[in-house]
C-alpha positions in Angstrom: -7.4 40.5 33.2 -10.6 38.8 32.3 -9.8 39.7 28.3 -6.9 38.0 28.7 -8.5 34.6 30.2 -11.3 34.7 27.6 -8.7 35.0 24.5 -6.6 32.4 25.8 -9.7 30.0 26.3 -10.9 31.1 22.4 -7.1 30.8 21.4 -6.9 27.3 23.0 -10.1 26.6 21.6 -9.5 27.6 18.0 -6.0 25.6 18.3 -8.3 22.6 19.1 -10.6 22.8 15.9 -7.8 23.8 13.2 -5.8 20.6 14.7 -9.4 18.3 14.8 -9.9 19.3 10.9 -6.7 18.1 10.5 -6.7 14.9 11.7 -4.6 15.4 14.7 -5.2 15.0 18.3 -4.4 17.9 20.1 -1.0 16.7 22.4 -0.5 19.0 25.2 2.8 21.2 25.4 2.2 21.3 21.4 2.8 25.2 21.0 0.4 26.1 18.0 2.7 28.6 16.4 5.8 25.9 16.3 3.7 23.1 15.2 2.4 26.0 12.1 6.1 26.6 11.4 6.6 22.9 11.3 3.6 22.6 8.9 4.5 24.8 6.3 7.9 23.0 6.1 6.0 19.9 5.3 5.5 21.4 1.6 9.8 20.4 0.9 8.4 17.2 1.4 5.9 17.4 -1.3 8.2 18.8 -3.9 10.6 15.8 -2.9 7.7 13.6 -3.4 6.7 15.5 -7.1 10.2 15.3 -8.4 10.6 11.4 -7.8 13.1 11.9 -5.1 12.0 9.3 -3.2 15.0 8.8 -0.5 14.8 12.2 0.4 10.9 12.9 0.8 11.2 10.1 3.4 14.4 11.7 5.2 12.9 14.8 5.3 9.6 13.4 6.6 11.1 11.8 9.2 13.3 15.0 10.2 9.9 16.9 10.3 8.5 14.5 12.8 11.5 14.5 15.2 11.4 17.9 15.3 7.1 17.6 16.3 8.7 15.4 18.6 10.8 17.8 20.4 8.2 20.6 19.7 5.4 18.0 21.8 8.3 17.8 24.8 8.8 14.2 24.0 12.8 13.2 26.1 15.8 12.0 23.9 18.9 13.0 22.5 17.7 11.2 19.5 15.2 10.2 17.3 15.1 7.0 18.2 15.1 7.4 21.8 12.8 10.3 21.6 10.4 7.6 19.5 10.6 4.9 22.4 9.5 7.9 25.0 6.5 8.7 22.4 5.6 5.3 22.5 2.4 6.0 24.6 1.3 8.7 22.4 0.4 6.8 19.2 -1.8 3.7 18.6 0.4 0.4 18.7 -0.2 -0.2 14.9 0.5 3.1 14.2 3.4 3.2 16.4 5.1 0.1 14.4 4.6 2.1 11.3 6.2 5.1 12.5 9.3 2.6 13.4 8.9 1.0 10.1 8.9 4.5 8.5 12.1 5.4 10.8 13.9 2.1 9.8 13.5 3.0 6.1 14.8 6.6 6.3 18.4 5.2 8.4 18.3 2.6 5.6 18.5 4.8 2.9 20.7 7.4 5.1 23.5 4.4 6.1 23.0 1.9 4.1 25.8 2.1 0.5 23.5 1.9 -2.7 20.2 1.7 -0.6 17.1 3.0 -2.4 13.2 3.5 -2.0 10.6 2.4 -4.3 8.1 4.9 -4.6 5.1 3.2 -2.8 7.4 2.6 0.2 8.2 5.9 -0.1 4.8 7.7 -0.3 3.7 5.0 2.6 6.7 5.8 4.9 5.7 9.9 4.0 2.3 8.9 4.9 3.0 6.9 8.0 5.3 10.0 9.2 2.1 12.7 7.9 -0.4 11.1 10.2 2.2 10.5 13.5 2.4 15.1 13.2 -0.9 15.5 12.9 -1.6 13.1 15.7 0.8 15.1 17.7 -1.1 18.4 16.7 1.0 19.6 13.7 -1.8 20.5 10.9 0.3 18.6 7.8 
C-alpha cells in the first residue's frame, strides 16, 4: 500500500513539472493521460497553420480547447456555456481573448464568405494555445 501512495505522490508530482515547463497551471480534475491525448492532437492544428488554412487552424483550435474544457470538468452543453463556467479559471484579459478567439471561429463557421487573415488567425491559435496549457494540457 505504501508503494502505491508514494507513486501516486511522484506521479502527481511529475504531472506538476511537465505541465509547469509548459506554461500551464496545473487545474485539478485535469487527468494527465487525457490532457496528453489532447496534446498530441494539437499538431492538426499546426499543419492547418503551415498550409495557410487559416479558418480551420482556428476551428480546430477552438474544438481542442472545448474538449480541455470538458476534460478540466468545466459544466455546459456548449462551448459557450462551458466558457462562461470557466470564467474563474483564466485571467480577465486572457479570458476576453479566449472569447475573442471563440467569436472568430463561429464567425468563420456561420458567417457566408467569412474569412481569417493570417495574424488573426495565428493570434486566435495562440490565444486558444495558452487557455490548454493554462488548464494543464502541455500544447
Amino acid at each position: 500500500m505504501a508503494d502505491r501512495s508514494i507513486i501516486a505522490g511522484l506521479t502527481g508530482f511529475l504531472r506538476d513539472v511537465v505541465v509547469a515547463v509548459a506554461g500551464g497551471v496545473r487545474t485539478p480534475g485535469v487527468d494527465a493521460v487525457q490532457a496528453e491525448r489532447l496534446a498530441a492532437h494539437w499538431a492538426s492544428v499546426e499543419g492547418h497553420l503551415m498550409q495557410g488554412r487559416w479558418a480551420q487552424a482556428v476551428a480546430e483550435a477552438d474544438k481542442q480547447l472545448d474538449a480541455g474544457l470538458r476534460i478540466a470538468g468545466v459544466k455546459g452543453n456548449t462551448m459557450g456555456e462551458r466558457l462562461k463556467s470557466a470564467k474563474g479559471r483564466f485571467e480577465q484579459t486572457r479570458y476576453n481573448q479566449i472569447w475573442e478567439a471563440h467569436k472568430l471561429r463561429n464567425r468563420l463557421a456561420h458567417e457566408l464568405g467569412a474569412s481569417a487573415a493570417e495574424r488573426q488567425a495565428r493570434e486566435a491559435v495562440e490565444v486558444f494555445r495558452q487557455a490548454l496549457r493554462t488548464l494543464g494540457v502541455p500544447v
